[in-house]
N, C-alpha and C positions, 0 to 999 in steps of 0.2 A: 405349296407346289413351287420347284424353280422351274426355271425355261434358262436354254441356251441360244441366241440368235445367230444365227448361218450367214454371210454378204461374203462376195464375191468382188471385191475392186478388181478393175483392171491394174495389171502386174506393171510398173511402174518406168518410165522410161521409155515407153509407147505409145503407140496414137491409140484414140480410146477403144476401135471395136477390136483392134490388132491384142490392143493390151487385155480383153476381158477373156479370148482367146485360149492366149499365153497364160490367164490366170488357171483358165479352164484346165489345160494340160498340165499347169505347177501343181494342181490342186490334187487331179489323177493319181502324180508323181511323188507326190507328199503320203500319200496314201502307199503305193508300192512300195516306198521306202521304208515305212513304217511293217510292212507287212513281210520284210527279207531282211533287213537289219540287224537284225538278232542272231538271224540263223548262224548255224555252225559250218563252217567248209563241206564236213559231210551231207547236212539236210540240204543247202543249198546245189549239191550238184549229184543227190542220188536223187533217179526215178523213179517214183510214188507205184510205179508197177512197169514190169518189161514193155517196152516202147513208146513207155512215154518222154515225154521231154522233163528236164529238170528243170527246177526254180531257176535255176544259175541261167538257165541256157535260153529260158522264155524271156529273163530281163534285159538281157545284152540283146535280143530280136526286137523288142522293144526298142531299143538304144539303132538298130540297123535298120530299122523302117524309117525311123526320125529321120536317122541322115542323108539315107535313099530319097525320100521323098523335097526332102529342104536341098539335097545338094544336086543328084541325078536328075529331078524332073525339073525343080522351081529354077534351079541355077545354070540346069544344062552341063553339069560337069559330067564327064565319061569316064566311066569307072576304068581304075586301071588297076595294075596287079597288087600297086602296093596298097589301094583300095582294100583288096580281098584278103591280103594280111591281115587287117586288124583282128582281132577278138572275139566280133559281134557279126563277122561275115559269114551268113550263112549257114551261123550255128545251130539252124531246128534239123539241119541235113543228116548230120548222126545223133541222133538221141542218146548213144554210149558214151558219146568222144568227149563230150563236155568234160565230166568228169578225171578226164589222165589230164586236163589242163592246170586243174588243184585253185580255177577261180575260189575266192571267199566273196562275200556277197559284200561287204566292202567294194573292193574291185568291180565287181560287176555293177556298184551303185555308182561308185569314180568314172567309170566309162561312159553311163549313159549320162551322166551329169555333166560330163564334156561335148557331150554332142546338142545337149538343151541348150546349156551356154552359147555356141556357137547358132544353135539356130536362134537364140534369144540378139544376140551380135546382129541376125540377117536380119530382122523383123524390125531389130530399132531403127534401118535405114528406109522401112518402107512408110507410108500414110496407110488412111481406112480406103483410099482408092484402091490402092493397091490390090486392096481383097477380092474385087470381081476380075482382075486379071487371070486371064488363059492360061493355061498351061496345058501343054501337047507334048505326049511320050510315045513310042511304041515298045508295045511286049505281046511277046507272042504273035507278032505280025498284026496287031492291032492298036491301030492305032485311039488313044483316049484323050482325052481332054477335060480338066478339072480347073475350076477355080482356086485361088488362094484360100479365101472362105472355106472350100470344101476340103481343101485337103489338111488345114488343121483339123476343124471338124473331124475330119477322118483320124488322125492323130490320135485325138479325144477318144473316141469311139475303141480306136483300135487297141490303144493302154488301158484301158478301163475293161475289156471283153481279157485281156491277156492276166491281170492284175485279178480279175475274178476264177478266171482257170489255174492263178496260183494258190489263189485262197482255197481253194476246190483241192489242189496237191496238197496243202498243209494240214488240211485236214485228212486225206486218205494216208499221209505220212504219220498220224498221231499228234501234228502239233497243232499248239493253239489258236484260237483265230477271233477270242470270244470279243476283245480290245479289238478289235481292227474294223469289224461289221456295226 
């Protein structure tokens, strides 16, 4: 019988509970990447059924929650118009519209891979203190408050729940998924 063994180091260039984290989320993202990379322009931006969202258009939301949450809440920056240009703003709003944009899943892997980057850039300036710092936003006239801790964590959580609703499309699309699970 073999065995393969599974370890997690912290992602390199950080302080250790920041970096196991970041390894946490590379590891998600290794994984997503593996499971849209392949795809064709067409599987990645047609809908598995009328109104759903496409692969293409769940990966780039992925890609806008990153940088919403590392740039909007952790940094306090305020989003401006040329924010909401990008590619990834807001794309679960039309589940049609993905598709007239002619993303390849390339591209939609290039984009969110510049916003990990970037949040990997913010993370290498913090320590492991850093992780129980506050963070206070309002939405929807409520106002919340979350740890650094938590909102990678959430991160985590929230790539991994999106990355299994792809796998979930690629199967009700007919593709494969047998390598990836």
């Amino acid at each position: 019988m073999s065995s393969r063994q599974f370890t997690l180091p912290p992602a390199e260039g950080l302080s250790r509970e920041i970096g196991f984290l970041l390894a946490g989320m590379d590891e998600v993202r290794g994984q997503l990447r593996r499971a849209i990379e392949s795809m064709s322009d067409v599987e990645i931006s047609h809908p598995a059924f009328p109104g759903a969202h496409s692969i293409g258009a769940l990966a780039l939301h992925i890609g806008e929650a990153e940088w919403w949450w590392m740039n909007c809440v952790i940094q306090g920056h305020e989003l401006t118009d040329e924010d909401r240009m990008q590619p990834y703003w807001d794309v679960l709003k039309d589940p049609d519209g993905f598709a007239a944009n002619g993303f390849s899943a390339g591209y939609c892997l290039e984009r969110i891979a510049a916003v990990r980057e970037d949040t990997r850039r913010f993370l290498a300036s913090l320590d492991d203190d850093d992780l129980e710092r506050i963070y206070s936003h309002t939405r929807r006239d409520k106002l919340t408050e979350h740890s650094l801790r938590w909102i990678l964590h959430h991160l985590i959580d929230h790539e991994a729940q999106h990355k299994g609703q792809i796998l979930m499309l690629k199967r009700l699309l007919g593709l494969s998924t047998e390598d990836l699970i």
